[in-house]
DRENLUM-170219 format. One record per residue (C-alpha): x, y, z; residue in one letter; residue number from 0. Coordinates in Angstrom, 2 decimals. Layout:
- c1|c2|c3|type|seq
- X|Y|Z|a|NUM
...
END
This chain:
- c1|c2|c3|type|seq
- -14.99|-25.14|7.85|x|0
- -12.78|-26.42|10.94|x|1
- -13.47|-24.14|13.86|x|2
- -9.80|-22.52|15.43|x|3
- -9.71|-25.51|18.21|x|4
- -10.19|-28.04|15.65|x|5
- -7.15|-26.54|13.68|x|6
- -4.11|-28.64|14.12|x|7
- -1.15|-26.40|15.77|x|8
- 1.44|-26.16|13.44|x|9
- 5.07|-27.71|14.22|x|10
- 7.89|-25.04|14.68|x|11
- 11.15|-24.15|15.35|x|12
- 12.97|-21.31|15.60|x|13
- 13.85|-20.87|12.01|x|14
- 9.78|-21.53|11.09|x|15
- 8.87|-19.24|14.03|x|16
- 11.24|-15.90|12.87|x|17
- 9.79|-16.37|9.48|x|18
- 5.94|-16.73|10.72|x|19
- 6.57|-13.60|12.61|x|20
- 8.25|-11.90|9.19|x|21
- 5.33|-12.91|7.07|x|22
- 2.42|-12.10|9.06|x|23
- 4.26|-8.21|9.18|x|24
- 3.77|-8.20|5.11|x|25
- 7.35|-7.70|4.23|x|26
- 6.72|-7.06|0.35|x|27
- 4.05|-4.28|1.36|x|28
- 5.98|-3.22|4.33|x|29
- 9.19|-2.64|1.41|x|30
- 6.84|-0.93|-1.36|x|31
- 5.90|1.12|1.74|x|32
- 9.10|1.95|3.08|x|33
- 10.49|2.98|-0.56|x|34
- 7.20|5.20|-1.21|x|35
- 8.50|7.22|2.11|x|36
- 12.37|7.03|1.06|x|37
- 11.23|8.35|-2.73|x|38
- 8.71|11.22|-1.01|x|39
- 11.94|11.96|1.41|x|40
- 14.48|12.83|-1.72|x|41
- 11.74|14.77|-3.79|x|42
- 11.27|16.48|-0.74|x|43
- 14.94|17.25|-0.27|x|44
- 15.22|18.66|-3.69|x|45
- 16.96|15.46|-4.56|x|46
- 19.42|15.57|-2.04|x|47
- 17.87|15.94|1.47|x|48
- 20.79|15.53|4.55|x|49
- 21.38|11.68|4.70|x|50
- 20.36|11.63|8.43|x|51
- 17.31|12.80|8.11|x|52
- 16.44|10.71|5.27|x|53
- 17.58|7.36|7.28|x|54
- 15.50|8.12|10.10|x|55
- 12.37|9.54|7.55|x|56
- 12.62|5.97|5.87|x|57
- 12.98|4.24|8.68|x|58
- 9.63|5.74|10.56|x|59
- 7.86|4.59|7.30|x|60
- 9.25|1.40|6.83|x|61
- 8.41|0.19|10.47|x|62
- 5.42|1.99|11.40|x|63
- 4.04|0.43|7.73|x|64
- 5.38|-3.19|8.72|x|65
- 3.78|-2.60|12.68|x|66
- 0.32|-1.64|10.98|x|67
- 0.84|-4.39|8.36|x|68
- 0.93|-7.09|11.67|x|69
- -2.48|-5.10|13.11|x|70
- -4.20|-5.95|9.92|x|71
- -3.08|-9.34|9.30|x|72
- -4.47|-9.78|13.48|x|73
- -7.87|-8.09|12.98|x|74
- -8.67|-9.81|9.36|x|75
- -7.44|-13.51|11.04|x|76
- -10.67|-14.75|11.04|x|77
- -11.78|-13.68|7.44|x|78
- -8.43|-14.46|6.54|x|79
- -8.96|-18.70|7.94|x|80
- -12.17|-18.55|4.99|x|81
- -10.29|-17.18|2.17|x|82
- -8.50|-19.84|0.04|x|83
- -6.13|-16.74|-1.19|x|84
- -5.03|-16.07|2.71|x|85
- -5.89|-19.10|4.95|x|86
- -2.25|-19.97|4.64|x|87
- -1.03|-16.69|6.50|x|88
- 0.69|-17.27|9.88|x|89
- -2.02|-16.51|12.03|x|90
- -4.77|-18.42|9.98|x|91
- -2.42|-21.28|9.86|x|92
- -1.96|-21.38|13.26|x|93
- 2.35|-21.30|13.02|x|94
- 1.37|-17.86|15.43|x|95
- -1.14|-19.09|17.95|x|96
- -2.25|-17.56|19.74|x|97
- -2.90|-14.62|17.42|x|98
- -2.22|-12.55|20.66|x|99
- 1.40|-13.69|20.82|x|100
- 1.90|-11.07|17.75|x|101
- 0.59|-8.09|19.41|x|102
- 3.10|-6.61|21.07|x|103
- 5.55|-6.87|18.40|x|104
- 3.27|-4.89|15.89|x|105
- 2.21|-2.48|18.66|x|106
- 5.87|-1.81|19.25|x|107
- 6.47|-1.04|15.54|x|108
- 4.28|1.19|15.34|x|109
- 5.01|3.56|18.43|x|110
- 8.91|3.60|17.19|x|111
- 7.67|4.56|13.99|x|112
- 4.98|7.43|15.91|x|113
- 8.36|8.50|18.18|x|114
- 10.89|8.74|15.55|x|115
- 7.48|10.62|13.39|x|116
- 7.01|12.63|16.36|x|117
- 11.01|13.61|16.58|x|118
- 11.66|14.54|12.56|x|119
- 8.28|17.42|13.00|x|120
- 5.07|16.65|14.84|x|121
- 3.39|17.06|11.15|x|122
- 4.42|13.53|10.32|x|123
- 3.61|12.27|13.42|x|124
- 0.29|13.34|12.97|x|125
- -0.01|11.61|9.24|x|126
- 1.33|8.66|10.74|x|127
- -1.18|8.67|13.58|x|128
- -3.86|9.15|11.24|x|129
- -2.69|6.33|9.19|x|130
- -2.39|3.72|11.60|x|131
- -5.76|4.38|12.44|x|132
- -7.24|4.38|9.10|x|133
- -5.47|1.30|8.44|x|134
- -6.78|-0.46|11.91|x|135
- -10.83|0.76|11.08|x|136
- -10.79|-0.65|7.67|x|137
- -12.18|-3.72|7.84|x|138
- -13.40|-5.75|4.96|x|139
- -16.92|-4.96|6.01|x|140
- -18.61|-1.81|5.04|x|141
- -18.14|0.98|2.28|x|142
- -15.78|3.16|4.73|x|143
- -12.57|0.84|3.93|x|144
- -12.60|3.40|0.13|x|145
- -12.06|6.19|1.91|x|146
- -9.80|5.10|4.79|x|147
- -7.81|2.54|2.88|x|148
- -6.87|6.02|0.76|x|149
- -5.79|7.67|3.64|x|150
- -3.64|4.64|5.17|x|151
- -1.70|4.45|1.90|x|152
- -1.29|8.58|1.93|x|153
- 0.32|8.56|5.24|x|154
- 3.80|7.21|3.82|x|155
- 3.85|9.98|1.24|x|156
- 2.84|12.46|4.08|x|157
- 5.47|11.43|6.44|x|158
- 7.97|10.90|3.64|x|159
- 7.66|14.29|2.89|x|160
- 7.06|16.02|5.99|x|161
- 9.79|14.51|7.76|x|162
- 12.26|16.06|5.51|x|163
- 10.29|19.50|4.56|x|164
- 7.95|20.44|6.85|x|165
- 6.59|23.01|4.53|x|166
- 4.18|21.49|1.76|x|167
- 4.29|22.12|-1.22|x|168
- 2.05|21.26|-4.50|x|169
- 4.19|18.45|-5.42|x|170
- 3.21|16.67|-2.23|x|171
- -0.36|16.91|-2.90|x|172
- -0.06|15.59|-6.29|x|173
- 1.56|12.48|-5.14|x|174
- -0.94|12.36|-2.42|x|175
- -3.68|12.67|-4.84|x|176
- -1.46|9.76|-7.54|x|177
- -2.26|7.34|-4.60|x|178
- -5.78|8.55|-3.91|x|179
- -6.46|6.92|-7.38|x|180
- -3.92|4.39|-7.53|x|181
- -5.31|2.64|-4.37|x|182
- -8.58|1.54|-5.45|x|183
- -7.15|0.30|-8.63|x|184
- -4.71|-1.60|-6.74|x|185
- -7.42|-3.10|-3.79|x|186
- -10.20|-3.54|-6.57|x|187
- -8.43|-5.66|-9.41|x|188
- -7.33|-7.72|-6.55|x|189
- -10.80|-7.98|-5.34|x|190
- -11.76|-8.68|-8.81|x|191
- -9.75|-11.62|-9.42|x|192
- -10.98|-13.11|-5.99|x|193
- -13.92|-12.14|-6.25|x|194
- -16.19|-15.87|-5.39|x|195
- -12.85|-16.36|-2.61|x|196
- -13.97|-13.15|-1.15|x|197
- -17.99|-13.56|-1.43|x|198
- -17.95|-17.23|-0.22|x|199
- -16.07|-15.68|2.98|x|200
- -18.82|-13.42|3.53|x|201
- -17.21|-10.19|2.46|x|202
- -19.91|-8.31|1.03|x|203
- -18.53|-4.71|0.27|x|204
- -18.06|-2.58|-2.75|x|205
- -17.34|-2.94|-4.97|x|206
- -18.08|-6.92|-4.84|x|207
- -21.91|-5.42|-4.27|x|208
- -21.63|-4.50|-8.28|x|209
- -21.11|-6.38|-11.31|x|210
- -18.01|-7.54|-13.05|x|211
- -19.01|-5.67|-15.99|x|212
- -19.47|-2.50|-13.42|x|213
- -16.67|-3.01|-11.30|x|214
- -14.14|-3.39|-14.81|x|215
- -15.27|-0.19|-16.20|x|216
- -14.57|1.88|-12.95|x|217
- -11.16|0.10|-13.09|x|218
- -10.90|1.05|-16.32|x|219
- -11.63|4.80|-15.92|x|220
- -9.58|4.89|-12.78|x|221
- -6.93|3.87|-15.07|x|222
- -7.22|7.07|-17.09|x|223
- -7.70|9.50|-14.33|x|224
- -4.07|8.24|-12.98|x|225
- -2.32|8.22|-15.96|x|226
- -3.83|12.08|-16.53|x|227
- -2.79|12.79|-12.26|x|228
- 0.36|11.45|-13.07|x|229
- 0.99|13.16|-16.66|x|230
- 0.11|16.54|-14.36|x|231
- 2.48|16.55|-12.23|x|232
- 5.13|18.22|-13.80|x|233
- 2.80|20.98|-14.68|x|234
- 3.02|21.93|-10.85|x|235
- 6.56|20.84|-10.10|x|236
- 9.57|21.00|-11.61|x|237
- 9.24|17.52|-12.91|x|238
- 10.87|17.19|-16.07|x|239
- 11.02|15.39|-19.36|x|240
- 12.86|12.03|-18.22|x|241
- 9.82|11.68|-15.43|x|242
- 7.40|12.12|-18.26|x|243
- 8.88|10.31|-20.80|x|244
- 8.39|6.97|-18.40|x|245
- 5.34|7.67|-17.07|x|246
- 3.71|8.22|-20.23|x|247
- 5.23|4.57|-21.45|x|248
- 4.24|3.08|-17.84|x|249
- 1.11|4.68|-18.10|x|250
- 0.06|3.26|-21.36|x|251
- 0.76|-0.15|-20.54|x|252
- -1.43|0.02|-17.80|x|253
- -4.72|1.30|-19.85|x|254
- -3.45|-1.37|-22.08|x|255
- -3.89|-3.87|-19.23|x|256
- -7.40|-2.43|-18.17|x|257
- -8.77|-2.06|-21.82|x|258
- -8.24|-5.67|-21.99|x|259
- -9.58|-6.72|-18.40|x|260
- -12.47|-4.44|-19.72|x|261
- -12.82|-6.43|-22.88|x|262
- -12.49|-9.96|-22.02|x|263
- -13.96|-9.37|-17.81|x|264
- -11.16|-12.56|-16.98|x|265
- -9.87|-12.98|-13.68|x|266
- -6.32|-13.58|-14.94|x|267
- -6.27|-9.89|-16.44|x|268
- -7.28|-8.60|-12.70|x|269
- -4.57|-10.59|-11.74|x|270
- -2.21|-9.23|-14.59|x|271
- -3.39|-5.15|-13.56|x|272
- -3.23|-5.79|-9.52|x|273
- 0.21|-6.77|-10.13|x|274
- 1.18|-4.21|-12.64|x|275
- 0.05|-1.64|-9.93|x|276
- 2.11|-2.60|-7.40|x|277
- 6.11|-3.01|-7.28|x|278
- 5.94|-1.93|-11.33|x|279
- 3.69|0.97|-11.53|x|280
- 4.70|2.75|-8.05|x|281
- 8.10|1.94|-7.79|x|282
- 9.06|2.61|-11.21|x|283
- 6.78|6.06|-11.16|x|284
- 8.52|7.19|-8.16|x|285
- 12.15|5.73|-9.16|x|286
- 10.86|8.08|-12.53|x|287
- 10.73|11.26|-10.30|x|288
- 13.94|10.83|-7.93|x|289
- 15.89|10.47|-11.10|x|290
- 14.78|13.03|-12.94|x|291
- 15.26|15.19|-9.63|x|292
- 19.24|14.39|-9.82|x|293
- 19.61|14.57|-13.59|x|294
- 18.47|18.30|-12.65|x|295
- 21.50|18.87|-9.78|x|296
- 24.31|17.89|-12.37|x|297
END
């Protein structure tokens, strides 16, 4: 392995050097982010929350997600250099060196997205606060990234709704507790299908500490606790059939998916469920509910 001074600088220009700086924010996660918070903001508004306040809602989200994204990418840039799946990022890859030169543009995301937070209700300040922090202490080194990578990826919901309704309300917990399970199902199959990428680099944390065989069968059951979370939450919401109806169909084709990563244990059906889980599953869940919200104002 080439040590970082043996690592040939890249060759940039400004085009190269905007989109280095783009990349190593995670724009795909910073936009599945950023549309979690706008989707929390409209079921929070009944469906039709004042368009200011959704704008600036959306826009703490989106920009404190894409700041926190760039702190990640930072802190992991030396695992990242050992991993076949990420040594191409921009910091890894040296078009940002050195990895400092990022800092204050993801520190700067992420106290616009804590001020504007702080101005929609302290509440959501406080979610977002706890979520850049949960996101910064997870590191791909001990059992505590479970718990805290949950709580980083409940912070959208949380200021998505409490930015628009600072009262909660059940519906907000259920979403928070759809992500609760949806996150290790997303982080997990991914980990799965990398697994020898991520154990050559030295990451050594659970679930790569258990079995294939172990590690498919929690993925499995995971998959069935969501789809009953997400089956529930009309029961405590007003929710209605045309959420339901897609949820059960999305829902199925998921178990589907883990049923056969639990038969056959191959990395390509890890591959298949981590990217079921992400744009598909939670965008078209919460697209599901914000629909089915204004089908209920006409």
């Amino acid at each position: 392995m080439q040590t970082d001074s043996a690592i040939p600088l890249q060759p940039s220009n400004i085009r190269s050097t905007l989109r280095a700086y783009a990349e190593v924010l995670k724009p795909r996660e910073t936009l599945l982010l950023g549309f979690a918070g706008l989707a929390t903001a409209i079921l929070a508004g009944g469906g039709a929350p004042p368009a200011g306040r959704l704008l600036w809602t959306t826009l703490a989200v989106t920009v404190g997600s894409a700041g926190a994204n760039g702190l990640t990418n930072y802190l992991d840039r030396d695992m990242d250099g050992r991993m076949q799946r990420t040594r191409r990022r921009p910091i890894p890859s040296r078009r940002i060196w050195p990895p400092e030169k990022m800092l204050p543009l993801a520190v700067s995301l992420v106290v616009v997205g804590l001020v504007i937070a702080w101005a929609l209700n302290p509440w959501a300040f406080a979610a977002g606060l706890i979520g850049v922090f949960a996101s910064v202490i997870v590191r791909k080194r001990s059992i505590t990234h479970v718990p805290l990578g949950e709580f980083a990826s409940c912070a959208p919901f949380l200021i998505g709704w409490l930015g628009v309704n600072p009262k909660p309300e059940p519906l907000m917990w259920g979403l928070c507790g759809l992500i609760f399970i949806w996150t290790p199902i997303h982080v997990w199959s991914l980990m799965e299908a990398y697994r020898s990428d991520y154990l050559q680099a030295g990451v050594h944390i659970f679930p790569l500490t258990i079995g294939p065989r172990q590690n498919v069968a929690m993925l499995f059951a995971l998959a069935v606790a969501l789809t009953l979370e997400t089956l529930a939450l009309p029961l405590f919401s007003d929710l209605g059939w045309v959420y339901f109806a897609g949820a059960l169909l999305l829902n199925a084709a998921l178990i589907l998916n883990s049923a056969r990563l639990l038969e056959t244990g191959m990395t390509e059906a890890a591959w298949k469920m981590y990217k079921l889980s992400a744009y598909p599953y939670l965008g078209i869940i919460l697209t599901l509910a914000c629909v089915d919200r204004w089908l209920a104002l006409l």
